[in-house]
N, CA, C and O atoms as a CHARMM CRD file, in Angstrom:
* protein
*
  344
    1    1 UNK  N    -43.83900   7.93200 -77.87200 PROA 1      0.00000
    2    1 UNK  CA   -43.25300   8.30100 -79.13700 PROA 1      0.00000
    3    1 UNK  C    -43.38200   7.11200 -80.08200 PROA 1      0.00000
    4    1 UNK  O    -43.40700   5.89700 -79.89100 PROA 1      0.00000
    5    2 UNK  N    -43.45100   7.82700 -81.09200 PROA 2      0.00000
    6    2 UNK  CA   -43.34800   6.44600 -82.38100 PROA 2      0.00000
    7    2 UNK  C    -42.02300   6.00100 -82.87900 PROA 2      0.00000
    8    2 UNK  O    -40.88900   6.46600 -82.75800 PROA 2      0.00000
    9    3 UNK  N    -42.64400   4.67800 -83.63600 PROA 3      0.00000
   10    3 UNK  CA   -40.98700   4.34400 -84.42400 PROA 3      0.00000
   11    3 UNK  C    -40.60300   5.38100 -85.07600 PROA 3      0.00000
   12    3 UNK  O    -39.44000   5.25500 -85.45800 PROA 3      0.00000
   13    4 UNK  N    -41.21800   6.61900 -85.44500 PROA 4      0.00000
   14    4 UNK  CA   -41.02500   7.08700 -86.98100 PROA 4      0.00000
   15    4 UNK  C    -40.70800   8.14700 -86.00900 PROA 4      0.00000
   16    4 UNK  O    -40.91300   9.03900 -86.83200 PROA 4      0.00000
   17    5 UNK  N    -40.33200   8.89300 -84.79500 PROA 5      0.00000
   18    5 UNK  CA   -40.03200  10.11400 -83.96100 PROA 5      0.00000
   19    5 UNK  C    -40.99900  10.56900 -83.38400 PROA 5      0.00000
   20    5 UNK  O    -40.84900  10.93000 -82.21700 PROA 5      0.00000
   21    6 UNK  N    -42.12500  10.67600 -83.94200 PROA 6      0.00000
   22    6 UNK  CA   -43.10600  11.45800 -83.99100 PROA 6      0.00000
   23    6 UNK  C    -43.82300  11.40100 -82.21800 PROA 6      0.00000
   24    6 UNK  O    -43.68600  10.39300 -81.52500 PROA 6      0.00000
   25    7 UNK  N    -44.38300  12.35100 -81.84200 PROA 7      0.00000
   26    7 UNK  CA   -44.70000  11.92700 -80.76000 PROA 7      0.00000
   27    7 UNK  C    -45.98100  11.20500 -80.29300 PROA 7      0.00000
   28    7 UNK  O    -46.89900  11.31900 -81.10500 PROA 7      0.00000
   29    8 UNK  N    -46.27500  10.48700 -79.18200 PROA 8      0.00000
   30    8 UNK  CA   -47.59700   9.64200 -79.72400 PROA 8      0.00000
   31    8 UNK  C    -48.58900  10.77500 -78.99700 PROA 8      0.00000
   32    8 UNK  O    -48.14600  11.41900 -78.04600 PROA 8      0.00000
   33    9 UNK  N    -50.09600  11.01500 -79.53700 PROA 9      0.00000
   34    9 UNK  CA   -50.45900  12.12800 -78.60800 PROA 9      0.00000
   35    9 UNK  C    -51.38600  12.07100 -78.36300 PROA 9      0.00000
   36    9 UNK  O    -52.20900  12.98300 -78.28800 PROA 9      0.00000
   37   10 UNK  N    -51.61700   9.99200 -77.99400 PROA 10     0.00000
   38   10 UNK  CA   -52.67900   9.59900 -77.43900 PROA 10     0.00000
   39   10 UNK  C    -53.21100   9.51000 -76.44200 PROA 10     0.00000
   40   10 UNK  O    -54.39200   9.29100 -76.17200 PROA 10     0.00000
   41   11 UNK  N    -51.88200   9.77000 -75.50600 PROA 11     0.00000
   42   11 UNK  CA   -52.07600   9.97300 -73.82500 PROA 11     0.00000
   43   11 UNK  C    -53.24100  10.62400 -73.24900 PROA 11     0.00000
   44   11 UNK  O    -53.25200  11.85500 -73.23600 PROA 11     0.00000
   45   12 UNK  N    -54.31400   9.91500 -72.72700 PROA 12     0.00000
   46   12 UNK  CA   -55.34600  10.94100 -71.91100 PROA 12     0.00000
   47   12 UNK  C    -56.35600  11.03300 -72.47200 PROA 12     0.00000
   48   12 UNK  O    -57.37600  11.32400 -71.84800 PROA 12     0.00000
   49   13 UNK  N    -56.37000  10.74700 -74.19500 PROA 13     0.00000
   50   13 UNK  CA   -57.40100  10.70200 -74.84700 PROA 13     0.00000
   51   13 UNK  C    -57.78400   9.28400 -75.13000 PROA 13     0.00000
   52   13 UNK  O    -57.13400   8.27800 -74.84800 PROA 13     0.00000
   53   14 UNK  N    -59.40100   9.39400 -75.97000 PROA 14     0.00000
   54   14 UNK  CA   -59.55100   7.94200 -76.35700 PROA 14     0.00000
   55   14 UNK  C    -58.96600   7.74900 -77.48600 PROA 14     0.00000
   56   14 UNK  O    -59.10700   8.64300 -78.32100 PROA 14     0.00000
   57   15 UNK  N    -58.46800   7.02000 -77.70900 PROA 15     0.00000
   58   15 UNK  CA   -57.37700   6.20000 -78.84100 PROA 15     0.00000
   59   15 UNK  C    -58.00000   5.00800 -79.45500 PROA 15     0.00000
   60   15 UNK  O    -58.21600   4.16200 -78.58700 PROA 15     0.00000
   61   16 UNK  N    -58.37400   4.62500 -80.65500 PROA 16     0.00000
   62   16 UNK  CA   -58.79100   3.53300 -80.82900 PROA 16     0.00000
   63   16 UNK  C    -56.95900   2.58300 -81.84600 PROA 16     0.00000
   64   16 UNK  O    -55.97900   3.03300 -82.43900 PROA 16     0.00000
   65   17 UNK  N    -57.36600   1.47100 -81.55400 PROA 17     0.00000
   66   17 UNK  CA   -55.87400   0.67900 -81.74100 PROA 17     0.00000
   67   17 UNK  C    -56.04900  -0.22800 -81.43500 PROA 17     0.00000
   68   17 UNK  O    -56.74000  -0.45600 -80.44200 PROA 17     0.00000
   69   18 UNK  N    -55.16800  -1.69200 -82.59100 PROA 18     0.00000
   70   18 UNK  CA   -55.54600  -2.20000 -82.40900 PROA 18     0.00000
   71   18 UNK  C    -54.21000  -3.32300 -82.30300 PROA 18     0.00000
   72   18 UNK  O    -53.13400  -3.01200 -82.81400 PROA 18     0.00000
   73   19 UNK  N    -54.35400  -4.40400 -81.72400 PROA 19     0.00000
   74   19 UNK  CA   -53.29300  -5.44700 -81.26400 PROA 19     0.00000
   75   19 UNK  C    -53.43300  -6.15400 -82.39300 PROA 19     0.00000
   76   19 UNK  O    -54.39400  -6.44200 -83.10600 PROA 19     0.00000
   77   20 UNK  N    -52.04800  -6.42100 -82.41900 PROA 20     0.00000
   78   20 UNK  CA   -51.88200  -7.70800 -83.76500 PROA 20     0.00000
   79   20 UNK  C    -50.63000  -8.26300 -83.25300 PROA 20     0.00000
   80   20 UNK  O    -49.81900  -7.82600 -82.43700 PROA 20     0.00000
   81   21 UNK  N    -50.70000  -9.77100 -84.21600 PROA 21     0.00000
   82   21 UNK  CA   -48.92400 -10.51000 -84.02600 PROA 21     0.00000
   83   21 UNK  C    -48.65200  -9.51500 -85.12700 PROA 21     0.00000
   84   21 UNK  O    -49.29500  -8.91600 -85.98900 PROA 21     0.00000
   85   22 UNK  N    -47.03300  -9.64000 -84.58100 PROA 22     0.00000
   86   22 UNK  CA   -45.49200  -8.99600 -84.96700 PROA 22     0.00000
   87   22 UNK  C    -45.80900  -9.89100 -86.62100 PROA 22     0.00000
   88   22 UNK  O    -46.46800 -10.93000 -86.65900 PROA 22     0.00000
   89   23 UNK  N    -45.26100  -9.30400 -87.74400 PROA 23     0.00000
   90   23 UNK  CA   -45.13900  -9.79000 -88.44100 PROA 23     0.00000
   91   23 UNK  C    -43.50100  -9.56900 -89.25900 PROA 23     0.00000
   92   23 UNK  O    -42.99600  -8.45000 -89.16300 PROA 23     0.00000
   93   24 UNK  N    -42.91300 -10.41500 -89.85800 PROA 24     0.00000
   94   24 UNK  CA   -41.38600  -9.83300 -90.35600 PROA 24     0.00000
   95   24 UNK  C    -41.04600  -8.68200 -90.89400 PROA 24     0.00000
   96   24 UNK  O    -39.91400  -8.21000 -90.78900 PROA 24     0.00000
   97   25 UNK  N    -42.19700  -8.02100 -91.64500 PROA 25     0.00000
   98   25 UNK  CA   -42.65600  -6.62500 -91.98100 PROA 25     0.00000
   99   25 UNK  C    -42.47500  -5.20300 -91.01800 PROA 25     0.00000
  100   25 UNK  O    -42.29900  -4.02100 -91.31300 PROA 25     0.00000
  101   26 UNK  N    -42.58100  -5.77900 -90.00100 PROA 26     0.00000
  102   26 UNK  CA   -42.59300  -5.01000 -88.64000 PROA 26     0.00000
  103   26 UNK  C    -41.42100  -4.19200 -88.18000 PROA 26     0.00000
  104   26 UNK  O    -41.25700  -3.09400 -87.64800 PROA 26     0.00000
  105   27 UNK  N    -40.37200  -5.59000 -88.78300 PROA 27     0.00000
  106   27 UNK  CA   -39.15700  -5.19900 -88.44400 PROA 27     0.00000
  107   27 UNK  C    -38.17300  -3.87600 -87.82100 PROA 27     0.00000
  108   27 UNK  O    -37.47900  -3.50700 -86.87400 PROA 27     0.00000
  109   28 UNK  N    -38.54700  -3.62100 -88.73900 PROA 28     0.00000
  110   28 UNK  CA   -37.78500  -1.66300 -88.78800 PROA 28     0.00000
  111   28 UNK  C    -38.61000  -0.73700 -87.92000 PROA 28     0.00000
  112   28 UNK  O    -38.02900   0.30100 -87.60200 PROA 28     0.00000
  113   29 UNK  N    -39.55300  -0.85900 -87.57600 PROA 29     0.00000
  114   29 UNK  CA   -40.48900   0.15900 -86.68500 PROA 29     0.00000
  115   29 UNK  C    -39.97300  -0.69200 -85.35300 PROA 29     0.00000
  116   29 UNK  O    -39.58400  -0.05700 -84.37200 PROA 29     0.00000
  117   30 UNK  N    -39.97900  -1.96700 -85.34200 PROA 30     0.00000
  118   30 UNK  CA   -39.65200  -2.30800 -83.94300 PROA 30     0.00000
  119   30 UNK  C    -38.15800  -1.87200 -83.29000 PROA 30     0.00000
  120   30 UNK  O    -37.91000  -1.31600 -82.22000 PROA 30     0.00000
  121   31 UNK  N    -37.18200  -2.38900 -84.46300 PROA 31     0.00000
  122   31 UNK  CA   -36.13700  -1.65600 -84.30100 PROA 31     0.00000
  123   31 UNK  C    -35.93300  -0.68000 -83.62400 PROA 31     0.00000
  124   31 UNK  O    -35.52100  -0.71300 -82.46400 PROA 31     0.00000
  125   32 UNK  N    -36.22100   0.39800 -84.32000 PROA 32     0.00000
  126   32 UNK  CA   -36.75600   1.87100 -83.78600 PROA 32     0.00000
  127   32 UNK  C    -37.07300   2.00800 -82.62400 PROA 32     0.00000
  128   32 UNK  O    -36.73700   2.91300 -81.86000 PROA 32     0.00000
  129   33 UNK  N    -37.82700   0.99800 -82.39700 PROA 33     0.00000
  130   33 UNK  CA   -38.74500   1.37900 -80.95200 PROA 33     0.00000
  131   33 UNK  C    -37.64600   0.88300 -80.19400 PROA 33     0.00000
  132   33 UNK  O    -36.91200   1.85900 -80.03900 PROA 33     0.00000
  133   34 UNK  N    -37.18400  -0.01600 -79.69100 PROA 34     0.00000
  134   34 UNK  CA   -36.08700  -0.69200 -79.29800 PROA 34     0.00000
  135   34 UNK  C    -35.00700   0.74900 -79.08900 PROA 34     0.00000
  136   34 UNK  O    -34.57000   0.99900 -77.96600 PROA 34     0.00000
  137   35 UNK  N    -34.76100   1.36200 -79.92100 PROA 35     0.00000
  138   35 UNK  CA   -33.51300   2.25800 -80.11100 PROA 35     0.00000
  139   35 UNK  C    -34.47800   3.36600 -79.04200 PROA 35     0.00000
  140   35 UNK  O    -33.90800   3.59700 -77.97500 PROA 35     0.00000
  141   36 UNK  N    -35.03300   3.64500 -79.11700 PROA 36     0.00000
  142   36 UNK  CA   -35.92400   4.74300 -78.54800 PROA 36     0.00000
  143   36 UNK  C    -35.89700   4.90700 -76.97400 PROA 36     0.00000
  144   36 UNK  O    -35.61900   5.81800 -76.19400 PROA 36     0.00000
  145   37 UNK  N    -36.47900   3.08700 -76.84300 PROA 37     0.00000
  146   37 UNK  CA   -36.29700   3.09100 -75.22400 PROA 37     0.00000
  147   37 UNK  C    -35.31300   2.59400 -74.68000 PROA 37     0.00000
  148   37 UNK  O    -35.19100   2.20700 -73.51800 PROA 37     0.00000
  149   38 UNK  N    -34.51900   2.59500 -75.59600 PROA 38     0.00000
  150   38 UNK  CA   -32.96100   2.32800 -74.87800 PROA 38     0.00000
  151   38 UNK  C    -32.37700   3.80900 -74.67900 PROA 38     0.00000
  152   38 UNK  O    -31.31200   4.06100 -74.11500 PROA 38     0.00000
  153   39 UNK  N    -33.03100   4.50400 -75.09400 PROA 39     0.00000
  154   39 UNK  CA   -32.33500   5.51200 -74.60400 PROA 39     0.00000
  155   39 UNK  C    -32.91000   6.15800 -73.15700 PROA 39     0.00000
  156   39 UNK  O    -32.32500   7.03100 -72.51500 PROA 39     0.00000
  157   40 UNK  N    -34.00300   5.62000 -72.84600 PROA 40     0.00000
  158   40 UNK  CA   -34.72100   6.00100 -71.14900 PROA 40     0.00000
  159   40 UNK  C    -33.85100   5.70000 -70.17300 PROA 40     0.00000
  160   40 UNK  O    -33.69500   6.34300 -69.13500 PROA 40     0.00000
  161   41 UNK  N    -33.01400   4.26500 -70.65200 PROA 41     0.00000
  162   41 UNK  CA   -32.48900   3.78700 -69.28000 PROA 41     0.00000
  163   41 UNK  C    -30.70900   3.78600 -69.37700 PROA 41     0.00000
  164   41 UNK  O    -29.94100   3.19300 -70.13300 PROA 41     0.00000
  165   42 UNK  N    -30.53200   4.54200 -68.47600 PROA 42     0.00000
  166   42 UNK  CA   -28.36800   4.41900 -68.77700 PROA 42     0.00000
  167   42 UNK  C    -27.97900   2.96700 -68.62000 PROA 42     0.00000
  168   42 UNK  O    -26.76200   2.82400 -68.73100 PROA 42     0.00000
  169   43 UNK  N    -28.64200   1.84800 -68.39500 PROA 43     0.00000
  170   43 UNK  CA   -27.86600   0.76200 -68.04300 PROA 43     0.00000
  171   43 UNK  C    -28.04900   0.05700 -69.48600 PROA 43     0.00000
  172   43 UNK  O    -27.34800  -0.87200 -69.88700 PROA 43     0.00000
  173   44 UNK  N    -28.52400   0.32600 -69.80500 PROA 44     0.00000
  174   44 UNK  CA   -28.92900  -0.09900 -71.72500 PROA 44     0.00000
  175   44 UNK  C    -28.37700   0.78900 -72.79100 PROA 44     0.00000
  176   44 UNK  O    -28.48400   1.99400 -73.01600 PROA 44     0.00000
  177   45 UNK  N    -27.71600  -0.25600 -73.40700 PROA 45     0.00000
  178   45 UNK  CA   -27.44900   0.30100 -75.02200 PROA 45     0.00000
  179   45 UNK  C    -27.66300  -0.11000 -76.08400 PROA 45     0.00000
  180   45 UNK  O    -27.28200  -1.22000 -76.45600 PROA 45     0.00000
  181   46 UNK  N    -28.59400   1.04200 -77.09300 PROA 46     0.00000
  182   46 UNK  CA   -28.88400   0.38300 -77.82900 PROA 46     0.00000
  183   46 UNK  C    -28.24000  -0.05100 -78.99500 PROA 46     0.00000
  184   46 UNK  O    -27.37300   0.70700 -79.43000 PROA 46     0.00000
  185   47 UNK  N    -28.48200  -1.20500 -79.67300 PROA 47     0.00000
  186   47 UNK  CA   -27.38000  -1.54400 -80.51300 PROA 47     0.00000
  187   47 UNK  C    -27.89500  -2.28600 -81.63600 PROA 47     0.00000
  188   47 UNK  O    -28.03200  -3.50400 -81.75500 PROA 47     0.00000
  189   48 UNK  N    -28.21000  -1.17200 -82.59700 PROA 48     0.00000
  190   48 UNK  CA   -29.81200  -1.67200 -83.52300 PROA 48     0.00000
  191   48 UNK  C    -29.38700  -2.89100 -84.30100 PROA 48     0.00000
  192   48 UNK  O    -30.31300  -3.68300 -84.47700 PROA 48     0.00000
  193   49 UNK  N    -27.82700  -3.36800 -84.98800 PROA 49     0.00000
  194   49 UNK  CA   -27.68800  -4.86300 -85.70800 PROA 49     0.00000
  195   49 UNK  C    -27.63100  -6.11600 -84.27600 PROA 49     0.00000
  196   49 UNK  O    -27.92700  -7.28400 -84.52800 PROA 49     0.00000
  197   50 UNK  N    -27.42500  -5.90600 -83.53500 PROA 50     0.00000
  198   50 UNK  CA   -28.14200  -6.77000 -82.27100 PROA 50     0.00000
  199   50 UNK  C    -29.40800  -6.99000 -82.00500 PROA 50     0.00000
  200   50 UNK  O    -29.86100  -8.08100 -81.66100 PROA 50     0.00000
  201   51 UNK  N    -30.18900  -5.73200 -82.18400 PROA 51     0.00000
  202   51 UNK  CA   -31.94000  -6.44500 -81.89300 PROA 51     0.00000
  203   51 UNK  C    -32.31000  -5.94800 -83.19100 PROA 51     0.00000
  204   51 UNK  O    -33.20200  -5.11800 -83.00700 PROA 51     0.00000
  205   52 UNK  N    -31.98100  -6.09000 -84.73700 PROA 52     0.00000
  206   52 UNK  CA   -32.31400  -6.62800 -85.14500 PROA 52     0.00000
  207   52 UNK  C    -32.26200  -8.04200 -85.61900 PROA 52     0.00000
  208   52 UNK  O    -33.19500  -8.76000 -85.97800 PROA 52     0.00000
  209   53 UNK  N    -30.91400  -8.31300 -85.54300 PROA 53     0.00000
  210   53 UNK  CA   -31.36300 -10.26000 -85.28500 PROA 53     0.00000
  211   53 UNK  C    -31.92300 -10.70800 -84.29300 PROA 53     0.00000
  212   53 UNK  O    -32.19100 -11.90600 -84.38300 PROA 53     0.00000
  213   54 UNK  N    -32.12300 -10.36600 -83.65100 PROA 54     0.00000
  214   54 UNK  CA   -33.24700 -10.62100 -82.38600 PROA 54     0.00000
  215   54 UNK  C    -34.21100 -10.84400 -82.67400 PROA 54     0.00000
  216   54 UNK  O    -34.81200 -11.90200 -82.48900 PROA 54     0.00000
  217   55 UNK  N    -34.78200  -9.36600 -83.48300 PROA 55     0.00000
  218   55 UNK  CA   -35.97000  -9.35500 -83.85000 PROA 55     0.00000
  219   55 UNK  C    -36.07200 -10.24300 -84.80200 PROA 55     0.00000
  220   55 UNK  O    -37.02000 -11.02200 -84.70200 PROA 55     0.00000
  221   56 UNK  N    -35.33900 -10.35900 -85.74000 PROA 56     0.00000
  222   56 UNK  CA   -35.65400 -10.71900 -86.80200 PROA 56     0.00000
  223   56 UNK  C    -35.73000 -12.68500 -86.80100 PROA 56     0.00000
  224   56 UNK  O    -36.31600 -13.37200 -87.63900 PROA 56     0.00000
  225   57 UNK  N    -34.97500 -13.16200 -85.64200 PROA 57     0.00000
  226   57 UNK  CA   -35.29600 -14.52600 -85.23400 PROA 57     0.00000
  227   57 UNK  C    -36.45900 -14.93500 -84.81500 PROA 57     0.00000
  228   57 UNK  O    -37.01400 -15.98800 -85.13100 PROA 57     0.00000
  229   58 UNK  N    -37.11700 -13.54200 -83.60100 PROA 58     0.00000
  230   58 UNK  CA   -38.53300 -13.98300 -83.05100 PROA 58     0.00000
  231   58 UNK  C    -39.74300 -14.22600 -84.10100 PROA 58     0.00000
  232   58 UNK  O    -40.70700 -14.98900 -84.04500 PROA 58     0.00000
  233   59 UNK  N    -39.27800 -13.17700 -85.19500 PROA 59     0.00000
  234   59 UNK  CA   -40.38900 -12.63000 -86.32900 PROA 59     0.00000
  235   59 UNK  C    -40.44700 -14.03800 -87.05600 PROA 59     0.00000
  236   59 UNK  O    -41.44200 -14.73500 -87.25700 PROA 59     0.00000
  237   60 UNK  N    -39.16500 -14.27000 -87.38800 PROA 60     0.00000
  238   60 UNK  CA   -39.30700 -15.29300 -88.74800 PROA 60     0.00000
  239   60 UNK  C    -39.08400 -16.81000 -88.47700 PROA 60     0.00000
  240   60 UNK  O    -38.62700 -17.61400 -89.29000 PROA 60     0.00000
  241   61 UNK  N    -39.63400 -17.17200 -86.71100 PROA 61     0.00000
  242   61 UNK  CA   -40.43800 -18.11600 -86.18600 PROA 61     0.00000
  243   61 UNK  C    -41.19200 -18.71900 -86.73200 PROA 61     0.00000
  244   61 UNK  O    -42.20100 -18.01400 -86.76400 PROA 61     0.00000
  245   62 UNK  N    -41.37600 -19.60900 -87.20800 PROA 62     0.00000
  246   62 UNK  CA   -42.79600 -20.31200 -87.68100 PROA 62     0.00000
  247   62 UNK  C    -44.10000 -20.65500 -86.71700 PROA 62     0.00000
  248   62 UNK  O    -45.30400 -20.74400 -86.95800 PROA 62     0.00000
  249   63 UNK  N    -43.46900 -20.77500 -85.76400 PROA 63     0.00000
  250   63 UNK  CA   -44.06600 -21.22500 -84.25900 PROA 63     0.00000
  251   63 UNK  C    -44.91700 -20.00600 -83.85200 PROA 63     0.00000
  252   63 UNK  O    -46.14600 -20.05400 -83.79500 PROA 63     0.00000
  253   64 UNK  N    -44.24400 -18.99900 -83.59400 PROA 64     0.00000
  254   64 UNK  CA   -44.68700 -17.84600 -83.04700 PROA 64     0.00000
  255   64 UNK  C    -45.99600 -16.97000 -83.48100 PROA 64     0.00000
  256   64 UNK  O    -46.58000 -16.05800 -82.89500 PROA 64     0.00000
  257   65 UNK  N    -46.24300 -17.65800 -84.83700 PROA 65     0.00000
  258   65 UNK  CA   -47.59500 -17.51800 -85.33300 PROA 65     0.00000
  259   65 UNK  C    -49.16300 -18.61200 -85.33200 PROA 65     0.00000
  260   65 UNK  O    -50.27200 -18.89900 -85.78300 PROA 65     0.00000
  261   66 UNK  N    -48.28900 -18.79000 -84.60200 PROA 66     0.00000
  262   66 UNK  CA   -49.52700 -20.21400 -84.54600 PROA 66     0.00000
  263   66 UNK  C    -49.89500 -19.93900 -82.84000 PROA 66     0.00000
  264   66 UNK  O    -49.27100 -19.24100 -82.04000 PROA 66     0.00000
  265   67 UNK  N    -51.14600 -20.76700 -82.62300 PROA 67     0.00000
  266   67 UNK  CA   -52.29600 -20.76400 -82.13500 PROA 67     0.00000
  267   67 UNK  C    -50.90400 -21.46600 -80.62700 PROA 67     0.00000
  268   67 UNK  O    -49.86700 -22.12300 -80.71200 PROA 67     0.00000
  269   68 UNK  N    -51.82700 -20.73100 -79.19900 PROA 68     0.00000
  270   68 UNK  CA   -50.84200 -21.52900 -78.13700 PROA 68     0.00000
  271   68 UNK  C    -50.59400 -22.86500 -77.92700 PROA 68     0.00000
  272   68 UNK  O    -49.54500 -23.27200 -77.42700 PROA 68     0.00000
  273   69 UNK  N    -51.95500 -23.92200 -78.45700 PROA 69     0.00000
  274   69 UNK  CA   -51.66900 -25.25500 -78.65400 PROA 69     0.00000
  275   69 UNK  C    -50.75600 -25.85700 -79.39600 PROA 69     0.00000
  276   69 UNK  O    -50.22800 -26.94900 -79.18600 PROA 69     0.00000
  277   70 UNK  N    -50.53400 -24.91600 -80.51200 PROA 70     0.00000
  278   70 UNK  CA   -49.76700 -25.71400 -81.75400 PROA 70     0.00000
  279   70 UNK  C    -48.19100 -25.66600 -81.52000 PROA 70     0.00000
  280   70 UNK  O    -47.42100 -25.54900 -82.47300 PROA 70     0.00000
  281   71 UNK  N    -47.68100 -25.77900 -79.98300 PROA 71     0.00000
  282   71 UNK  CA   -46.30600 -25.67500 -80.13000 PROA 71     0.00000
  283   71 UNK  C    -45.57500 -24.43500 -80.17400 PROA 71     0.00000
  284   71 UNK  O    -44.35600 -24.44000 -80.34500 PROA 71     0.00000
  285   72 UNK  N    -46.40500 -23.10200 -79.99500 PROA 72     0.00000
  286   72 UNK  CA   -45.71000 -22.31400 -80.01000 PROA 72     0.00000
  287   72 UNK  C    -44.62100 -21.95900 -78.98400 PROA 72     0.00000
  288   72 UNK  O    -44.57100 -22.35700 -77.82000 PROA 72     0.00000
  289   73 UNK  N    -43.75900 -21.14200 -79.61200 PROA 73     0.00000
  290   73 UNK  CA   -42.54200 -21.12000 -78.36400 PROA 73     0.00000
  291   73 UNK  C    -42.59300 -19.27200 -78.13200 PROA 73     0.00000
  292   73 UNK  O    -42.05200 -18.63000 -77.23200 PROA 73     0.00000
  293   74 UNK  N    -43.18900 -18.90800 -78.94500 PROA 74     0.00000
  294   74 UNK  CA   -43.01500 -17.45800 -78.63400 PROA 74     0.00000
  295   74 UNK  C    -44.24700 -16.88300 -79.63000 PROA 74     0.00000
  296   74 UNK  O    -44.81100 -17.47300 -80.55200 PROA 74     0.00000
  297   75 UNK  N    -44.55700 -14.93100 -78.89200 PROA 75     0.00000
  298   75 UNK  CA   -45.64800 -14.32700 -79.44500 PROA 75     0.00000
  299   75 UNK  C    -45.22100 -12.92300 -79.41800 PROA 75     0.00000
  300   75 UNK  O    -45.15500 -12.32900 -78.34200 PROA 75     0.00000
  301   76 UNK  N    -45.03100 -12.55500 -80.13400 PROA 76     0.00000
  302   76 UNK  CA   -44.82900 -11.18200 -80.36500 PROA 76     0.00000
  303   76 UNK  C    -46.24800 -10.12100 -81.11400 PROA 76     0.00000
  304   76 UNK  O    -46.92900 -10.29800 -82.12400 PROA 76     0.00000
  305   77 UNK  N    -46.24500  -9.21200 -80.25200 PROA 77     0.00000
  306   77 UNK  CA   -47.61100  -8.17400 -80.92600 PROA 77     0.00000
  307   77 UNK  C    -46.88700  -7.32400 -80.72700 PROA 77     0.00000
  308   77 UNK  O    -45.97100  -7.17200 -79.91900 PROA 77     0.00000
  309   78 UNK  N    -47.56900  -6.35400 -81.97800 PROA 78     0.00000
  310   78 UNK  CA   -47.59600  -4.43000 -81.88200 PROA 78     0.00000
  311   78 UNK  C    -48.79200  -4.30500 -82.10700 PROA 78     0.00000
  312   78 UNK  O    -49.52800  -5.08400 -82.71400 PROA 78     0.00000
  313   79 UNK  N    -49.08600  -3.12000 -81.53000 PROA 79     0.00000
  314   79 UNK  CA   -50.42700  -2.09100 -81.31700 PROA 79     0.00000
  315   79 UNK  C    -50.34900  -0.69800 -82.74800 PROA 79     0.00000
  316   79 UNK  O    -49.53600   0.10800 -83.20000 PROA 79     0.00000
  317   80 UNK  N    -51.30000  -0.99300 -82.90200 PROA 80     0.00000
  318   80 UNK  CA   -51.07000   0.02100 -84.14400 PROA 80     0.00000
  319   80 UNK  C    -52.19500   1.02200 -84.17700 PROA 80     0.00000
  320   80 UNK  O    -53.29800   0.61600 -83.81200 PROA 80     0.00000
  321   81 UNK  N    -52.06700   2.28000 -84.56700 PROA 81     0.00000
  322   81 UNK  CA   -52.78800   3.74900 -84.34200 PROA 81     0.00000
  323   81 UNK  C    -52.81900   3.99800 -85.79000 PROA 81     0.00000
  324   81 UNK  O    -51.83200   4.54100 -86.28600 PROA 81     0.00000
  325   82 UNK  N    -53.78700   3.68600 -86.51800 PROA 82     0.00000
  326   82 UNK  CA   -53.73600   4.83200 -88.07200 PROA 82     0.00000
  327   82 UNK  C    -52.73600   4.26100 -88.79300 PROA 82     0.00000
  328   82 UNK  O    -52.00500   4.82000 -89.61000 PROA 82     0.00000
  329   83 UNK  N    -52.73400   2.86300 -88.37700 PROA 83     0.00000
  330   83 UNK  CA   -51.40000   2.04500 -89.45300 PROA 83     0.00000
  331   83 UNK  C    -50.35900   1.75900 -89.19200 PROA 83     0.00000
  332   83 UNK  O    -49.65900   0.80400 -89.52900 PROA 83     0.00000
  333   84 UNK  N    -50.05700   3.34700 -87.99300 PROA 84     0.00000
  334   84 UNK  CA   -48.60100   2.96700 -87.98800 PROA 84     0.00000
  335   84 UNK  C    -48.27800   2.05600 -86.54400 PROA 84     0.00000
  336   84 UNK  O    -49.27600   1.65900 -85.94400 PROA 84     0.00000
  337   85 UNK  N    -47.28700   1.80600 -86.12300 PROA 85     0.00000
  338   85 UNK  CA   -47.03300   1.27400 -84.60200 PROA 85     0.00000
  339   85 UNK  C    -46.52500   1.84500 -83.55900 PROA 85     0.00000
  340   85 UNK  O    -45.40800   2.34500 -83.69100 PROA 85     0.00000
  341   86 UNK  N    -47.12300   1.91400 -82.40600 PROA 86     0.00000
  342   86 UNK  CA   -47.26200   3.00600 -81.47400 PROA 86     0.00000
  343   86 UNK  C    -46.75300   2.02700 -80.23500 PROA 86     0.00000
  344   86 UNK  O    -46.66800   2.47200 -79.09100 PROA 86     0.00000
């Protein structure tokens, strides 16, 4: 499923998509996604102003965009289908 509800209905087929770093932009679709698969598991709750400062600490890293030599401390990617994030 997507951030946006929708269902993903790439399963089984070829899918072209492509990996990128997380950017602060991202934010709200990750959110989403976060809320989504918290709902798969009963031992998790989701609790979207919690991972979004989460998110929003990993995102607005300075580090986390830079190259693995340069000190980074963290890397965040989404995969994206037709723009959106899947």
């Amino acid at each position: 499923m997507t951030p946006g509800g929708e269902p993903f209905e790439g399963l089984g087929a070829e899918v072209s998509f492509i990996m990128r770093l997380a950017v602060p932009g991202d934010l709200e679709p990750l959110v989403k996604m976060l809320g989504i698969l918290f709902t798969q598991e009963e031992e998790f709750h989701a609790q979207a102003p919690n991972q979004r400062r989460g998110l929003q600490a990993l995102l607005s890293d300075p580090h986390s965009r830079m190259p693995r030599t340069a000190g980074r401390r963290s890397r965040s990617l989404v995969a994206e289908v037709e723009g959106r994030i899947v």
